[in-house]
TORVEX-469792 format. One record per residue: residue number from 0; residue in three letters; x, z, y of N, C-alpha, C in turn. Coordinates in steps of 0.05 Angstrom, whole numbers, plus 32768, in hexadecimal, padded with zeros to 4 digits. Layout:
REM TORVEX-469792
{NUM ALA {X Z Y} {X Z Y} {X Z Y}}
...
This chain:
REM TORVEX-469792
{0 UNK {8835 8433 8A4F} {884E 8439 8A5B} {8864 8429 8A4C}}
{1 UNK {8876 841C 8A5A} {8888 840E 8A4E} {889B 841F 8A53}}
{2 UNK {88AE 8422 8A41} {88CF 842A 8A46} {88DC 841F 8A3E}}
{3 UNK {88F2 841A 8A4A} {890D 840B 8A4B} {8925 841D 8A3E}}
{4 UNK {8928 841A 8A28} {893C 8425 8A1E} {895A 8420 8A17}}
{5 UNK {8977 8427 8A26} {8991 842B 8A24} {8999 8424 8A00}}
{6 UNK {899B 8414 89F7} {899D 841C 89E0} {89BA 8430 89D2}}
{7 UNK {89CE 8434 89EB} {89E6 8441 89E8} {89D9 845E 89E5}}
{8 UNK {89CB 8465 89FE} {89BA 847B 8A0B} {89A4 847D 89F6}}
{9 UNK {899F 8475 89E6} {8989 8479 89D4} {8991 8481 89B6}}
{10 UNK {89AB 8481 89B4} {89B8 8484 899F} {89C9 84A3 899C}}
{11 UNK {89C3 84B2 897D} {89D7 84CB 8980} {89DD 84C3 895C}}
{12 UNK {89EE 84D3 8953} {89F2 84D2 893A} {8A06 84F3 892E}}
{13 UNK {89F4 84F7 8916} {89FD 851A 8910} {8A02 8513 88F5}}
{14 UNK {8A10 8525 88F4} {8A1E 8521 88DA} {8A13 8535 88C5}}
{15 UNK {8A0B 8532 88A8} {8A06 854E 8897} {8A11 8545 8880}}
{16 UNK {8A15 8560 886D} {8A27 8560 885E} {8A0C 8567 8840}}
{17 UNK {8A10 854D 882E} {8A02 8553 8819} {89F8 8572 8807}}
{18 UNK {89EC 857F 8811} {89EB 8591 8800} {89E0 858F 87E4}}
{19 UNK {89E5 859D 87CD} {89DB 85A0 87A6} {89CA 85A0 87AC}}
{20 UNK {89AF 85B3 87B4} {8994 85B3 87B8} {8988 85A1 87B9}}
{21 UNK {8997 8584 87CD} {898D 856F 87D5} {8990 8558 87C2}}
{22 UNK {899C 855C 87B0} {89A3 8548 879B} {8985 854E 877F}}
{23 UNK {8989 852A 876F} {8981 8539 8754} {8992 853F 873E}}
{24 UNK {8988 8538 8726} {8996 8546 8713} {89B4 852E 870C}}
{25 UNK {89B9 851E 8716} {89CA 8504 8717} {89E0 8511 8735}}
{26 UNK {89D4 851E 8740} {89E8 852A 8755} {89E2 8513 876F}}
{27 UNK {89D2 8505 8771} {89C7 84F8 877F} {89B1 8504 8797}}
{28 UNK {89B1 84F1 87AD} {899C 8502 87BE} {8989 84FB 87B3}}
{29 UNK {8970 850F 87B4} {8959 8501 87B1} {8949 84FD 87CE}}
{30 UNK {8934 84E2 87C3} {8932 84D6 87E0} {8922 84E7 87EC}}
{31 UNK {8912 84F5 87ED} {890F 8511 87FE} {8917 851A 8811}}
{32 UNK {893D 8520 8807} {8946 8526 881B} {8954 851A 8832}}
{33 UNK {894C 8502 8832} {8955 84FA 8847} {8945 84FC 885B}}
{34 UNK {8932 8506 8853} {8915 8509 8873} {8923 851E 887E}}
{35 UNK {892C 8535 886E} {893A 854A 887C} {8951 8543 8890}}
{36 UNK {8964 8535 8883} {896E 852B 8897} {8968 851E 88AC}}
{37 UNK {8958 850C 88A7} {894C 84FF 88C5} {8943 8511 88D8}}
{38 UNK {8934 8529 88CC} {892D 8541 88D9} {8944 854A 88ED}}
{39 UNK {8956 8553 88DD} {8971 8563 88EE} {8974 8552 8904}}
{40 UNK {8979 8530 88F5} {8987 8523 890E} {8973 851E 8927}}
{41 UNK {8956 851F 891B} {894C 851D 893A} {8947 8530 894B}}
{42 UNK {8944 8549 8941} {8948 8559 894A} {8961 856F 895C}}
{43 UNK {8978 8562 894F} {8986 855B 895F} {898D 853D 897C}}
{44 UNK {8985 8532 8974} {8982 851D 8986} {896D 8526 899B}}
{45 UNK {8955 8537 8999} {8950 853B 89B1} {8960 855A 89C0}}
{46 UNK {896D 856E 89AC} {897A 8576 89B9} {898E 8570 89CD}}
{47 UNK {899A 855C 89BD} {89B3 8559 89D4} {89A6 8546 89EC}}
{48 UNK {898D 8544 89F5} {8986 8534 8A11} {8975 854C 8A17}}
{49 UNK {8977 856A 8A0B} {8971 857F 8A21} {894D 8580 8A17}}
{50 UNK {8948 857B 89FD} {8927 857F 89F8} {8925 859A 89DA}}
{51 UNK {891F 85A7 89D1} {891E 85B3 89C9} {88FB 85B3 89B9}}
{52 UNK {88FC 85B0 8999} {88E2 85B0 8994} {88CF 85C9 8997}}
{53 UNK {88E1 85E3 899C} {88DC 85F8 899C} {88CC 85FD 89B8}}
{54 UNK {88DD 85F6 89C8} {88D5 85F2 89EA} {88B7 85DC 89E8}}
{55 UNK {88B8 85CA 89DA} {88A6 85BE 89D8} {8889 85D0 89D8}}
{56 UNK {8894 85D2 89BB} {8873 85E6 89A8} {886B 85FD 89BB}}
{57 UNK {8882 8609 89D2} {8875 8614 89E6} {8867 8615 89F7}}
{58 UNK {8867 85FC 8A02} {8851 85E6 8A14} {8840 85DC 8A05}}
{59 UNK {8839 85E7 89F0} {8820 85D7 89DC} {8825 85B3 89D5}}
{60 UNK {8838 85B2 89D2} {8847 8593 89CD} {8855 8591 89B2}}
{61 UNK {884D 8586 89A6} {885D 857A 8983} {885D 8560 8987}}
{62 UNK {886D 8556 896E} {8877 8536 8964} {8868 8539 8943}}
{63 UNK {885B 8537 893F} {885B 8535 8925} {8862 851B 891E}}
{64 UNK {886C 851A 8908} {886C 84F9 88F9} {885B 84EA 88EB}}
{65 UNK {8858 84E1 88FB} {8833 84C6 88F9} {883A 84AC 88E0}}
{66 UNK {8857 84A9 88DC} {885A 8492 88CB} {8881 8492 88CB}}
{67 UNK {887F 848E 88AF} {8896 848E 88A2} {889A 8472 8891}}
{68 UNK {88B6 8464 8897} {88C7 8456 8883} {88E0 8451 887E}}
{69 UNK {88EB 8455 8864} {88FE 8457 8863} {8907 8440 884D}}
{70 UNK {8922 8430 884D} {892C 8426 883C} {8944 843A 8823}}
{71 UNK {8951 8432 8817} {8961 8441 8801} {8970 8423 87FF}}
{72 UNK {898E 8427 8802} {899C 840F 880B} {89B7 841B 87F2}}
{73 UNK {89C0 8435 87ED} {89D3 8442 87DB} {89D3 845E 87D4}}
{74 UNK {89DD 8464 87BD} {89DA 8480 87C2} {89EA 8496 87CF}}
{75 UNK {89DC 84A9 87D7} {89F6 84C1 87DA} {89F7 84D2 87CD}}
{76 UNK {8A0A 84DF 87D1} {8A0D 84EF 87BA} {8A20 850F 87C2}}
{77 UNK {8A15 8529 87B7} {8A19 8545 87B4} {8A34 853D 87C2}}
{78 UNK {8A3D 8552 87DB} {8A4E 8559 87E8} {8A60 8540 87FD}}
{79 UNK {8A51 852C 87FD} {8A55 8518 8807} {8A4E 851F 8831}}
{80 UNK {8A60 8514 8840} {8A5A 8517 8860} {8A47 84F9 8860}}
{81 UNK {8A2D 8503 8872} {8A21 84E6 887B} {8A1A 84E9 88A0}}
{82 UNK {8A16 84D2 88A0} {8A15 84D2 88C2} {8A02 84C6 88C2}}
{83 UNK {89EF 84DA 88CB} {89CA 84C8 88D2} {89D3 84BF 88EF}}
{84 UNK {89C9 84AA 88F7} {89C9 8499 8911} {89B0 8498 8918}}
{85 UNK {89A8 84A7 892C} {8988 84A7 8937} {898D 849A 8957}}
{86 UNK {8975 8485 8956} {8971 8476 8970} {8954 8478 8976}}
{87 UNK {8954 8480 8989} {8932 847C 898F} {892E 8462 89A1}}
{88 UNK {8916 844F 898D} {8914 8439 898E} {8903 8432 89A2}}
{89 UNK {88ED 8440 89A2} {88D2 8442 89B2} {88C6 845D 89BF}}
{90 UNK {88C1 8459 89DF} {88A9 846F 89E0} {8898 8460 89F1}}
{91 UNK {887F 8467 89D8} {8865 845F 89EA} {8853 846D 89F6}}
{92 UNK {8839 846B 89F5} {8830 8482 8A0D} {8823 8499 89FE}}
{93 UNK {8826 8491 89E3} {881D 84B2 89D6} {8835 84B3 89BD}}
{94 UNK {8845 84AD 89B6} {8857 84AA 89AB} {8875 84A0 89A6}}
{95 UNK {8887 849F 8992} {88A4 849E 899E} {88AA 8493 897B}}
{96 UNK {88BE 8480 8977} {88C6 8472 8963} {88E8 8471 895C}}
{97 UNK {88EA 8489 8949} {890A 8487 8948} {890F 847A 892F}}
{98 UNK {892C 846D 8932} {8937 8460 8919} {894F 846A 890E}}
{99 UNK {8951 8468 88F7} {8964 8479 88EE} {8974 8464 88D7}}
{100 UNK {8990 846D 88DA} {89AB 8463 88C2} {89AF 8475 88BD}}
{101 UNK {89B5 847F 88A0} {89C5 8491 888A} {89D9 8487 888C}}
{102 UNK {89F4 848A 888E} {8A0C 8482 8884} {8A1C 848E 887A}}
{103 UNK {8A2C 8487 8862} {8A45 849B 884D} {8A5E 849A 8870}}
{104 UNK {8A5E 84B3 8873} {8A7A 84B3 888D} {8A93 84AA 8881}}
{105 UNK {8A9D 84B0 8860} {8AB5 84A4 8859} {8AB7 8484 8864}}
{106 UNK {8AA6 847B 8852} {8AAC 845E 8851} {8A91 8449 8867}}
{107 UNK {8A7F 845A 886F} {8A6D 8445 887D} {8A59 8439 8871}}
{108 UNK {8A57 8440 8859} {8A37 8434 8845} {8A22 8439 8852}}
{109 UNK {8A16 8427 8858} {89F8 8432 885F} {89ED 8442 8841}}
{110 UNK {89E4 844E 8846} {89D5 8459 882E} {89B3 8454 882B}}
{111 UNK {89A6 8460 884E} {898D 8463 884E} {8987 845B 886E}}
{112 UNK {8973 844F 8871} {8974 8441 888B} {8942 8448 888B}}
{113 UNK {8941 8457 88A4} {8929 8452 88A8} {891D 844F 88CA}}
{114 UNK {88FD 845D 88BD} {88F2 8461 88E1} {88E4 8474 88DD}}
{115 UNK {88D8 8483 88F1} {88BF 849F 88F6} {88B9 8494 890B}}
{116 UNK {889C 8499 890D} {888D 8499 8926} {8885 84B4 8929}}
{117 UNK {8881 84BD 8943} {8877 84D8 8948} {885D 84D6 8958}}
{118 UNK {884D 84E4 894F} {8838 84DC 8968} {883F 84F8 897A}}
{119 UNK {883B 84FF 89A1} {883C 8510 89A6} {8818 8516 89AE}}
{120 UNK {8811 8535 899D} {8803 853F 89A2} {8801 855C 89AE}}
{121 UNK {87E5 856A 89B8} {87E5 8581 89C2} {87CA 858E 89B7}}
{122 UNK {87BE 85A2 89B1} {87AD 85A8 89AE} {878C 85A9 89A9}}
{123 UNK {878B 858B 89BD} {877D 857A 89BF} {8775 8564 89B0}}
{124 UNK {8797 855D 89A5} {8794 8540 89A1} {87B2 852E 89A4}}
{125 UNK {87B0 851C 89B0} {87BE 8508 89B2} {87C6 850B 89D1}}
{126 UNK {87E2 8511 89E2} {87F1 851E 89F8} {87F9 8504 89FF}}
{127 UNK {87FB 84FA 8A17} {8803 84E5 8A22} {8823 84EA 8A23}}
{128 UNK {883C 84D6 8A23} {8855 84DF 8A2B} {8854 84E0 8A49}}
{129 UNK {885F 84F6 8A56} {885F 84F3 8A77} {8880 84E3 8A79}}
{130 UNK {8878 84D7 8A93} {8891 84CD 8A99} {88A7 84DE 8A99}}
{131 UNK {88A3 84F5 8A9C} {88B8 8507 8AA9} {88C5 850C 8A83}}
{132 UNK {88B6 8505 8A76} {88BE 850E 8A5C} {88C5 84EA 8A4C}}
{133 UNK {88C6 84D2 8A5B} {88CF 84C6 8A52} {88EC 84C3 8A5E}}
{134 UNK {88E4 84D1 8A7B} {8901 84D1 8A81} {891A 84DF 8A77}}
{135 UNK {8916 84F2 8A68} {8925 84FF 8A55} {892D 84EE 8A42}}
{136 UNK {891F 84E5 8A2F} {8922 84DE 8A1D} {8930 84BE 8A1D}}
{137 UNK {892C 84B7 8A38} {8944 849B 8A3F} {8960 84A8 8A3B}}
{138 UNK {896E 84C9 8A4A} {8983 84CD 8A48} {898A 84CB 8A3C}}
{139 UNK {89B0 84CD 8A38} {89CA 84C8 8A2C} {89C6 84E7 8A25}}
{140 UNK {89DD 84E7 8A12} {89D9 8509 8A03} {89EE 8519 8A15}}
{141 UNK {89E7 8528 8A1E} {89F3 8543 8A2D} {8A0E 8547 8A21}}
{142 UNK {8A21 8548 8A2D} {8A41 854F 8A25} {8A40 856E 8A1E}}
């Protein structure tokens, strides 16, 4: 299955606010936590095109994450606003490829820049994407 992806329409970006927990002893994030973030923001990113992972796992459907990379470009740091920028780059026929920018919201530093692959599975195994579910995932984010 090929998809043609909007790259405007493929793009959301959420903002989170450094929490202490997430730092180390330098008041620094540790790189850890930025998977969390990538978490929020993709998970928001399929919220706002109307998918819900919850609604998912109801239909016997998950994303787990099949492959992870990330760069470390600056640091951030305790109480700091960042704006993860999630685009989903790819969906293929058993899986989906988002890319992600960290950025400081003051000033625009990249901080942390990666990718996740998700494979979609079901019970079985390995779940084909249906069209009807790539067609979602082409949308623009719901106002």
């Amino acid at each position: 299955m090929t998809v043609t992806l909007d790259p405007a329409a493929a793009r959301s970006v959420v903002r989170v606010r450094v929490r202490f927990g997430e730092t180390d002893l330098m008041g620094v994030v540790h790189h850890s936590s930025y998977l969390q973030y990538m978490e929020v923001a993709r998970i928001e990113w399929l919220r706002r095109r109307g998918i819900t992972y919850a609604s998912m796992a109801d239909h016997g459907v998950h994303l787990p994450v099949v492959e992870l990379s990330l760069k470390y470009r600056a640091p951030a740091r305790f109480d700091e606003e960042m704006d993860v920028e999630t685009t989903l780059s790819e969906v293929g026929t058993v899986s989906v490829r988002f890319d992600y920018r960290i950025v400081r919201a003051t000033d625009g530093t990249l901080c942390t820049e990666g990718t996740t692959k998700l494979a979609c599975v079901d019970s079985r195994g390995l779940h084909r994407i249906s069209e009807e579910m790539a067609e979602v995932l082409k949308r623009s984010e719901r106002a």
